[in-house]
N, CA, C and O of each residue as an XYZ file, in Angstrom:
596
protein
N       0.844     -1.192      0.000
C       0.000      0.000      0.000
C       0.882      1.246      0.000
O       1.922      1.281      0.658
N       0.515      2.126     -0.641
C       1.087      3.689     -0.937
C       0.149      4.462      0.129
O      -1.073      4.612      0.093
N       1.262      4.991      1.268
C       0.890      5.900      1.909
C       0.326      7.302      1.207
O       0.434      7.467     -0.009
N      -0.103      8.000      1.816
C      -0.448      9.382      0.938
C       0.449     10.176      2.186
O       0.752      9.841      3.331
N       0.731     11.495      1.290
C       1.895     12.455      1.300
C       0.726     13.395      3.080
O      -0.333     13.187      3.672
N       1.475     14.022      3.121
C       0.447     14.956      3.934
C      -0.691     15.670      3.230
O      -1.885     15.638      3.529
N      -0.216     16.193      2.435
C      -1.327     17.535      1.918
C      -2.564     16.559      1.103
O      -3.686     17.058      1.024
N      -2.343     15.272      0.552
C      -2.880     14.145      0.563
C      -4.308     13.323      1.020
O      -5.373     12.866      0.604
N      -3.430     13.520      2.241
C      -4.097     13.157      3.457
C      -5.367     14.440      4.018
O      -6.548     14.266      4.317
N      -4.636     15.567      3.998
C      -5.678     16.744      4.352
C      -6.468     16.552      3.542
O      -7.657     16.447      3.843
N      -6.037     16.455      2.313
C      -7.400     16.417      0.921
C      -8.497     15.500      0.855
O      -9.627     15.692      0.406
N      -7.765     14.003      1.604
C      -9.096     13.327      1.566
C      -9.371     13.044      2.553
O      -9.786     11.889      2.643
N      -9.329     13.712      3.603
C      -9.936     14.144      4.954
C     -11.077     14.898      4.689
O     -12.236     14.592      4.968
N     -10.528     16.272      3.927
C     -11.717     16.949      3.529
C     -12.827     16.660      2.508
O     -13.935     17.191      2.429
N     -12.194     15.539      1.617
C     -13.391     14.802      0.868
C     -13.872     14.406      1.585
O     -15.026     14.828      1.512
N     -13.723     13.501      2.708
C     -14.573     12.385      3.528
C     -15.931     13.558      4.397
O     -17.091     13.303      4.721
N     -15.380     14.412      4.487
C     -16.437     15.654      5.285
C     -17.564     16.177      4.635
O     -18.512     16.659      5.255
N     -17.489     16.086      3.139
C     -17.784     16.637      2.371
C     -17.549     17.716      1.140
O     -18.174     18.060      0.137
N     -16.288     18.058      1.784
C     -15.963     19.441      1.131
C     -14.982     19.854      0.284
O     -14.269     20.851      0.173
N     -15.242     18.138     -0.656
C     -14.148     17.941     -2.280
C     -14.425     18.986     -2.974
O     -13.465     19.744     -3.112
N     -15.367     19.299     -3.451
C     -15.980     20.244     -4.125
C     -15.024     21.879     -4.886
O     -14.804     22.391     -5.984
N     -14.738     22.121     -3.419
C     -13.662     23.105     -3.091
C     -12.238     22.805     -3.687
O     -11.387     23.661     -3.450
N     -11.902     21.834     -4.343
C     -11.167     20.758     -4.311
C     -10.770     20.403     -5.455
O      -9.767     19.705     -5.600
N     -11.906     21.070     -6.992
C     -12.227     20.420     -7.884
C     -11.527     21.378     -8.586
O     -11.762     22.571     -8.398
N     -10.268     20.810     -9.777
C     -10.029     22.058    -10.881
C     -10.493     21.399    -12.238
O     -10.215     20.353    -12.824
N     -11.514     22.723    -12.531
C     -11.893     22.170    -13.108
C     -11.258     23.510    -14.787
O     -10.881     24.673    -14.649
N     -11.348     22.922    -15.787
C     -10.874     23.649    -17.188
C     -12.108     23.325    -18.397
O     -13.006     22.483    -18.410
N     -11.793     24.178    -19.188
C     -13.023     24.378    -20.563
C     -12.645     24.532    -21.496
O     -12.322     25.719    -21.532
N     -12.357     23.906    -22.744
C     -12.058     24.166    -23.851
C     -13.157     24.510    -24.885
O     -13.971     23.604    -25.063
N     -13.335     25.606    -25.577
C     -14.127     25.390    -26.646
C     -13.139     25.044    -28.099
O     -12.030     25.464    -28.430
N     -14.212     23.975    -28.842
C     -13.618     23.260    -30.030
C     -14.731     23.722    -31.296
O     -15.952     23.567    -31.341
N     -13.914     24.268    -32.163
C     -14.709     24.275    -33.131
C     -14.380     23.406    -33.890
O     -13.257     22.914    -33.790
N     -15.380     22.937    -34.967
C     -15.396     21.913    -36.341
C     -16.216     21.113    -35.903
O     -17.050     21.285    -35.015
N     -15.880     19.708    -36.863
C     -16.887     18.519    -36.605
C     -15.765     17.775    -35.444
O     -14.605     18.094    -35.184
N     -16.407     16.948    -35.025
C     -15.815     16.167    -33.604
C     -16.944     14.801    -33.486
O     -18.165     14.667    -33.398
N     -15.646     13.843    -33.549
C     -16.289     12.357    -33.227
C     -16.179     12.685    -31.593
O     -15.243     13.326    -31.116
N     -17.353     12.110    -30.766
C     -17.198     11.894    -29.427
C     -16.071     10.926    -29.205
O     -15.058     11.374    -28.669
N     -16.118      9.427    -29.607
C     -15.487      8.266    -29.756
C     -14.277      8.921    -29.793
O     -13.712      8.817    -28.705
N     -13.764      9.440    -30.456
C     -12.237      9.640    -30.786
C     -11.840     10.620    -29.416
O     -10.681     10.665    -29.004
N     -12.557     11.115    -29.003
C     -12.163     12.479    -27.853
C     -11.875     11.485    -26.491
O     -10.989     11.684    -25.660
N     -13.015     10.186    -26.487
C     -12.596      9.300    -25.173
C     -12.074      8.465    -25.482
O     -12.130      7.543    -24.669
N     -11.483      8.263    -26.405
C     -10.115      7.277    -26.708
C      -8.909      7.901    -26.458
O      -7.861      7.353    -26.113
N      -9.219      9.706    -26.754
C      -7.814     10.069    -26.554
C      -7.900     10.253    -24.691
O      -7.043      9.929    -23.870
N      -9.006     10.768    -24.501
C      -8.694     11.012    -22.372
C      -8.228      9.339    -22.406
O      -7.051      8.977    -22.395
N      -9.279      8.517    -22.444
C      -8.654      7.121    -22.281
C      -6.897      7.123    -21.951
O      -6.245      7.016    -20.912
N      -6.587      7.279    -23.206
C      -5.197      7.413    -23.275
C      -4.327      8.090    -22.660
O      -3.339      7.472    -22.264
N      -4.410      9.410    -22.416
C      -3.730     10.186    -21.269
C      -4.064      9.717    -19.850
O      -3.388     10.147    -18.916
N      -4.874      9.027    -19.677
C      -5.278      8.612    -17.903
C      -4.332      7.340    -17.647
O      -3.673      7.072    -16.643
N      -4.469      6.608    -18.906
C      -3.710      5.298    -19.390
C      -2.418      5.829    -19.186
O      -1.775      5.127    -18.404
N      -1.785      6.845    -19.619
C      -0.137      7.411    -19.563
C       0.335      7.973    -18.048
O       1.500      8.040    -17.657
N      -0.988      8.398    -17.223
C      -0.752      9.528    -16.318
C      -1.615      8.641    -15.309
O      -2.829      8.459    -15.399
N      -0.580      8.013    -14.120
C      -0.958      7.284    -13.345
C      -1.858      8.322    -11.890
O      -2.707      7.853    -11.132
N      -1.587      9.058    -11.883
C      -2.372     10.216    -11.306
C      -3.663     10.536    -11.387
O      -4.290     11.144    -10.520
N      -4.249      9.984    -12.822
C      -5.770      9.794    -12.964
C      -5.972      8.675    -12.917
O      -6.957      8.448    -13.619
N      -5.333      7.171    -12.169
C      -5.906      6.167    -12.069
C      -5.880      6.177    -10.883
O      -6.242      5.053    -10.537
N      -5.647      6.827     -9.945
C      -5.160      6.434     -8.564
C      -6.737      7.192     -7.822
O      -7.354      8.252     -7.717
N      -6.763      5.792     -7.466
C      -8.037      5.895     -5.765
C      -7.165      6.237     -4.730
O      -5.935      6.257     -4.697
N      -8.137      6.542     -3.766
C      -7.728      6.717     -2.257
C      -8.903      6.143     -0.903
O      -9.557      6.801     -0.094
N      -8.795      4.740     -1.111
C      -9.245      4.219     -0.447
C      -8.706      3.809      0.922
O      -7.509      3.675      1.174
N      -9.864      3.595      1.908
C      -9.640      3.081      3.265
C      -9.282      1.780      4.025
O     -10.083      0.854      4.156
N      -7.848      1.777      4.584
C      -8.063      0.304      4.975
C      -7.506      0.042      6.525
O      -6.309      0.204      6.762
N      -8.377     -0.345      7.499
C      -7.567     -0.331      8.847
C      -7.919      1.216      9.462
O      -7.408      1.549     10.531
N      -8.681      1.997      8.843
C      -8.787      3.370      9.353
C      -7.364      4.432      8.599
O      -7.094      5.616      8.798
N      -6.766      3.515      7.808
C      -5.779      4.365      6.706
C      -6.022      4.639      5.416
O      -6.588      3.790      4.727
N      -5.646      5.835      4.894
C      -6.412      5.907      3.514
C      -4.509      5.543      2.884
O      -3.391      5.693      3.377
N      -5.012      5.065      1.686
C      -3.448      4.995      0.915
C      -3.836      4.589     -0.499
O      -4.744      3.778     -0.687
N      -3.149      5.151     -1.500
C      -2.686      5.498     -2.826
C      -3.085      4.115     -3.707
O      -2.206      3.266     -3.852
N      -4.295      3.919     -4.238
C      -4.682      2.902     -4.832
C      -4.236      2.833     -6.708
O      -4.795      3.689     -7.393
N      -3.461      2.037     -7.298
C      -3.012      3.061     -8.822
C      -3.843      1.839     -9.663
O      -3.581      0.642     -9.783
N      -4.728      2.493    -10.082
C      -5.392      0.988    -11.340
C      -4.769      0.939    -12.193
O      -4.267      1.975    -12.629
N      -4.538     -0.287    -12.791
C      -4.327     -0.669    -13.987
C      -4.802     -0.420    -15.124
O      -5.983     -0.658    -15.378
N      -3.712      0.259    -16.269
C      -4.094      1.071    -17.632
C      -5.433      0.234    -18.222
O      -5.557     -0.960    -18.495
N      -6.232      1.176    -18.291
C      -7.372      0.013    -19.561
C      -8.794     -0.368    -17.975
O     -10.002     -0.482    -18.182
N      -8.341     -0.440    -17.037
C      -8.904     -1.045    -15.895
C     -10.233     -0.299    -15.813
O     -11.220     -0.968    -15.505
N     -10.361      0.844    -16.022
C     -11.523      1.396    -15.434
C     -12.022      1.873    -17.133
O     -11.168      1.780    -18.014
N     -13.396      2.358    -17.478
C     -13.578      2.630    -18.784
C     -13.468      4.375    -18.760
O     -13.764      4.807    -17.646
N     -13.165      5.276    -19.595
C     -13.257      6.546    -19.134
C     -14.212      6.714    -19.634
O     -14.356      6.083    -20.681
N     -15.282      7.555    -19.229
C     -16.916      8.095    -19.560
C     -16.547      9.231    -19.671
O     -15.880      9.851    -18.842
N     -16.946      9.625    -20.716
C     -17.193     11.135    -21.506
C     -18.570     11.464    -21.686
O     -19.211     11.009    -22.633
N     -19.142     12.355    -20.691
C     -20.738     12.443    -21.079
C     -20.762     13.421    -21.862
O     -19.978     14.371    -21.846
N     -21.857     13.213    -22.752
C     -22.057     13.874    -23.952
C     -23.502     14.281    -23.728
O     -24.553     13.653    -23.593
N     -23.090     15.863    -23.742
C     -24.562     16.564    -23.002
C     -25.119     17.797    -24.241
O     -24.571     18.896    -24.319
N     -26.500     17.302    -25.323
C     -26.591     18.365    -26.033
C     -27.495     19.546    -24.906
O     -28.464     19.455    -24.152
N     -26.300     20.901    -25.420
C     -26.846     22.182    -25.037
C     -26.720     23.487    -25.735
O     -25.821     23.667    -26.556
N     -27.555     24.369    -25.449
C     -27.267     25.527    -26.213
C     -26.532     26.353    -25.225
O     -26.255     26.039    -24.067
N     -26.118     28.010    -26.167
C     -25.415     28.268    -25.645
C     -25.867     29.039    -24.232
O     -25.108     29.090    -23.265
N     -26.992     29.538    -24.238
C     -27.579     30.176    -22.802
C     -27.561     29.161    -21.907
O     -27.418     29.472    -20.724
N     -27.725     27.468    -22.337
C     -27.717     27.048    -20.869
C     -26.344     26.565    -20.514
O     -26.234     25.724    -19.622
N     -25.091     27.110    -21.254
C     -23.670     26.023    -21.032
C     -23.058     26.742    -19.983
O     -21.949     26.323    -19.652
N     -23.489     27.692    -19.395
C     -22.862     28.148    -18.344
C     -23.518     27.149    -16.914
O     -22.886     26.471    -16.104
N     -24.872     27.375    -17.016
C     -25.646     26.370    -15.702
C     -25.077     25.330    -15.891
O     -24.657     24.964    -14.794
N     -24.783     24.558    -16.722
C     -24.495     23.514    -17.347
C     -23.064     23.073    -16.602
O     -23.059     22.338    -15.615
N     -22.012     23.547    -17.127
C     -20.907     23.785    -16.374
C     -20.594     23.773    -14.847
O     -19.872     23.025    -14.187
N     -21.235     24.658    -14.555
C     -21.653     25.040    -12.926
C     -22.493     23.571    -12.733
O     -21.793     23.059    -13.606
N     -22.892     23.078    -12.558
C     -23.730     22.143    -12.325
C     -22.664     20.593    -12.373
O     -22.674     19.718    -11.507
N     -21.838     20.604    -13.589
C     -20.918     19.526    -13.331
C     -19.657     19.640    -12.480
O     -18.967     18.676    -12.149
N     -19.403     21.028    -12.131
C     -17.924     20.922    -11.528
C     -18.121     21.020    -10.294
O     -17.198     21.068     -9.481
N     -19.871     21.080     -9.860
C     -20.311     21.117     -8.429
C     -20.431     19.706     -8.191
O     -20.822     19.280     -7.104
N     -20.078     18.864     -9.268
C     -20.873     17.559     -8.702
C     -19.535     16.474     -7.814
O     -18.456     16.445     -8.406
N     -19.629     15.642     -6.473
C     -18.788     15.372     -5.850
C     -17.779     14.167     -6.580
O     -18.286     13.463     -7.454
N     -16.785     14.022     -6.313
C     -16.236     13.256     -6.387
C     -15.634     11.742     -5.505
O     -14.446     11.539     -5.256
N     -16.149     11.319     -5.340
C     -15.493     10.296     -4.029
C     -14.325      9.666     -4.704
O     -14.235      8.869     -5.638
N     -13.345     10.347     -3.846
C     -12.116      9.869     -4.353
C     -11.285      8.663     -3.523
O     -10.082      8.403     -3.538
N     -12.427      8.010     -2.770
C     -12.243      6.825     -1.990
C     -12.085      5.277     -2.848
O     -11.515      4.224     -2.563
N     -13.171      5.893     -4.426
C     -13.415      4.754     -5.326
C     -13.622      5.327     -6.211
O     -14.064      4.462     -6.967
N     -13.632      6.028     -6.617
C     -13.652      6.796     -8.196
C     -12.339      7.260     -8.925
O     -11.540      7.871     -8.217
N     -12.009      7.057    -10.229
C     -11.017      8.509    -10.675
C     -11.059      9.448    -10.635
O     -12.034      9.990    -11.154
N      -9.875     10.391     -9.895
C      -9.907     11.795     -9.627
C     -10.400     13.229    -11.193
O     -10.486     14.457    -11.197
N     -10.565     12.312    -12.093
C     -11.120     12.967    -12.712
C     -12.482     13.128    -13.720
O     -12.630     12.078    -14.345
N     -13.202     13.828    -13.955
C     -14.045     13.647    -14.602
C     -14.185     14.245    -16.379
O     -13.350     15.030    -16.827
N     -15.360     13.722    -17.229
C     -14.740     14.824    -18.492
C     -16.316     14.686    -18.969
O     -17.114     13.750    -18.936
N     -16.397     16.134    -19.457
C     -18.417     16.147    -20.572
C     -17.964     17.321    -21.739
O     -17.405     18.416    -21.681
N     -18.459     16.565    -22.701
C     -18.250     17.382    -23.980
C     -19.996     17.810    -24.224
O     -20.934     17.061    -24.497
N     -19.977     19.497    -23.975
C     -21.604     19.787    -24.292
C     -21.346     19.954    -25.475
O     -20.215     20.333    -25.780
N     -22.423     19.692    -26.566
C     -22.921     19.837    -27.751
C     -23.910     21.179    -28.224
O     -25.126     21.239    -28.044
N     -22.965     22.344    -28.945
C     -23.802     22.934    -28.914
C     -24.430     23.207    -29.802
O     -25.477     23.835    -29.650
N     -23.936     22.775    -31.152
C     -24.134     22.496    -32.439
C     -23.083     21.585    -33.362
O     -21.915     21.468    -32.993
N     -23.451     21.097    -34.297
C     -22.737     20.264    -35.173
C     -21.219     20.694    -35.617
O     -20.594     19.990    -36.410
N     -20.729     21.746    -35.126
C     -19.403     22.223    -35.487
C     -19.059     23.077    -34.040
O     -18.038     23.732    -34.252
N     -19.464     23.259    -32.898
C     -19.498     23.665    -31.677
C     -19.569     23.263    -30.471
O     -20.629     23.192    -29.850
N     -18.343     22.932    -29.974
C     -18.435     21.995    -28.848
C     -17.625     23.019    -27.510
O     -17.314     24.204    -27.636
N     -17.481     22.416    -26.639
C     -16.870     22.529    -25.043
C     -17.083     21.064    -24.474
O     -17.963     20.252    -24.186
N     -15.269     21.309    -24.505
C     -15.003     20.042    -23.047
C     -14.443     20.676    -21.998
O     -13.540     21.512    -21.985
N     -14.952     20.285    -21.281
C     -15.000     20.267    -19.717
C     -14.321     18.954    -18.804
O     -14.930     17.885    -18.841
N     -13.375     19.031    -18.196
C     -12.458     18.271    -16.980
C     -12.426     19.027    -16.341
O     -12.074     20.190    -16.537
N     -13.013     18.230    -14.871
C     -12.450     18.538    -13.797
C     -11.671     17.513    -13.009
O     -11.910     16.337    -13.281
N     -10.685     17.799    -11.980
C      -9.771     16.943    -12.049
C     -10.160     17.290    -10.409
O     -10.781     18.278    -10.018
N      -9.635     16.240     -9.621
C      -9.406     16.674     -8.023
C      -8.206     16.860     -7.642
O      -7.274     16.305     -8.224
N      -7.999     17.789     -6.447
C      -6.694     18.529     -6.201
C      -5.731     17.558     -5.987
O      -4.566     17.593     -6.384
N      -6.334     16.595     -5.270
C      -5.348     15.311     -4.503
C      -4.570     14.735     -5.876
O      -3.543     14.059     -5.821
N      -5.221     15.113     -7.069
C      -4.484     13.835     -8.013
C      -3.448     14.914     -8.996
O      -2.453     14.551     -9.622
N      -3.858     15.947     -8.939
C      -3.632     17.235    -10.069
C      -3.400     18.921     -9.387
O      -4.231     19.312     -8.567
N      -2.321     19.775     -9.759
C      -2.770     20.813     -9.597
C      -2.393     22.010    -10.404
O      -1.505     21.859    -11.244
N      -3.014     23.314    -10.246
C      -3.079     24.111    -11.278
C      -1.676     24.230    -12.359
O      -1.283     25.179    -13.038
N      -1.402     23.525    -12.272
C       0.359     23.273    -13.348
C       0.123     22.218    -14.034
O       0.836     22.212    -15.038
N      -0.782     21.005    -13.936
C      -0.942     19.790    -14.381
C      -1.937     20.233    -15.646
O      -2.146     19.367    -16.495
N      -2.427     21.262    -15.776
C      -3.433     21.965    -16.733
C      -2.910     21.839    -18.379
O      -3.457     21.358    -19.371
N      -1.369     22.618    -18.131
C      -0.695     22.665    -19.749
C      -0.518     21.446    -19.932
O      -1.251     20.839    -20.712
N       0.489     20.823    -19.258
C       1.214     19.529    -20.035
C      -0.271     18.148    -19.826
O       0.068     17.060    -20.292
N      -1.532     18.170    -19.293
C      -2.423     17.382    -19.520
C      -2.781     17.879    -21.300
O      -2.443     17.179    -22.255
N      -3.389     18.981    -21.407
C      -3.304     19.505    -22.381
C      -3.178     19.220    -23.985
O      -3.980     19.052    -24.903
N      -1.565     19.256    -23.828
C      -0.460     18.771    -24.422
C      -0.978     17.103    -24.628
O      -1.398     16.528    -25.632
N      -0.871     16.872    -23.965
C      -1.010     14.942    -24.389
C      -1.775     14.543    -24.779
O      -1.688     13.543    -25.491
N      -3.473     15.442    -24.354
C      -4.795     15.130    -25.009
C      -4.615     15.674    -26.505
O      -4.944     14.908    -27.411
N      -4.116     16.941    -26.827
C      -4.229     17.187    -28.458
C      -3.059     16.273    -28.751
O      -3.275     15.659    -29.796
N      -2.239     16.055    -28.363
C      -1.599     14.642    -29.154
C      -2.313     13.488    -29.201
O      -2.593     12.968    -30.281
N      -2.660     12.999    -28.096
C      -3.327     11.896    -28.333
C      -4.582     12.032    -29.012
O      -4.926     11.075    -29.705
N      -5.253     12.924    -28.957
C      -6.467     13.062    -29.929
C      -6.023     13.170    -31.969
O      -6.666     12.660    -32.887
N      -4.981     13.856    -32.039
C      -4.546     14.077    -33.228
C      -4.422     12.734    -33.725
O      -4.019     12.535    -34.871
């Protein structure tokens, strides 16, 4: 078992309370053109698959939480695909990066591509602090337009 670091430990202390939320970074890309969904969660697939940081749980054992790392391919990545226009992609937004994460059994990250028309999209990740932080933004980035290309 992989101990967790301190700041770690505070983090999923404060998940267990409730108060991941606070917790959540979340980023927005808008994409213009046409866009296969399929191809967009083959490429997160793939960067979570490269970046052991989005496979890793933090589950409880003995009253200890410690560093759970799944195996590439192990979990499926879900890309929800939400058609919206553009007045509601702000609620929209707000509404997913409020939503919790239990990072006891889940991946620390999440991903929704809204649909806002046939050549108009936004993806949306949010990632949790424990696994990612505001520096992990570019070079995630980076690997998704490679791996998507």
């Amino acid at each position: 078992m992989i101990p967790l670091s301190y700041a770690q430990r505070r983090l999923w202390f404060l998940n267990q309370l409730g108060e991941g939320v606070a917790h959540h970074i979340p980023f927005a890309v808008r994409l213009r053109g046409p866009l296969d969904p399929a191809v967009l969660r083959t490429a997160l697939a793939d960067v979570a698959d490269r970046h052991a940081a989005l496979r890793t749980v933090f589950p409880c054992h003995d009253g200890e939480p410690y560093q759970k790392i799944l195996p590439p391919g192990s979990v499926p990545t879900v890309l929800r695909v939400v058609e919206c226009d553009e007045d509601a992609l702000d609620v929209a937004i707000t509404r997913a990066i409020r939503e919790p994460i239990d990072i006891t059994g889940e991946r620390p990250f999440r991903s929704w591509l809204f649909v806002l028309g046939p050549a108009e999209h936004v993806l949306l990740v949010v990632m949790h602090n424990i696994a990612a932080d505001r520096w992990s933004i570019g070079p995630l980035l980076r690997d998704l337009g490679a791996a998507f290309e």
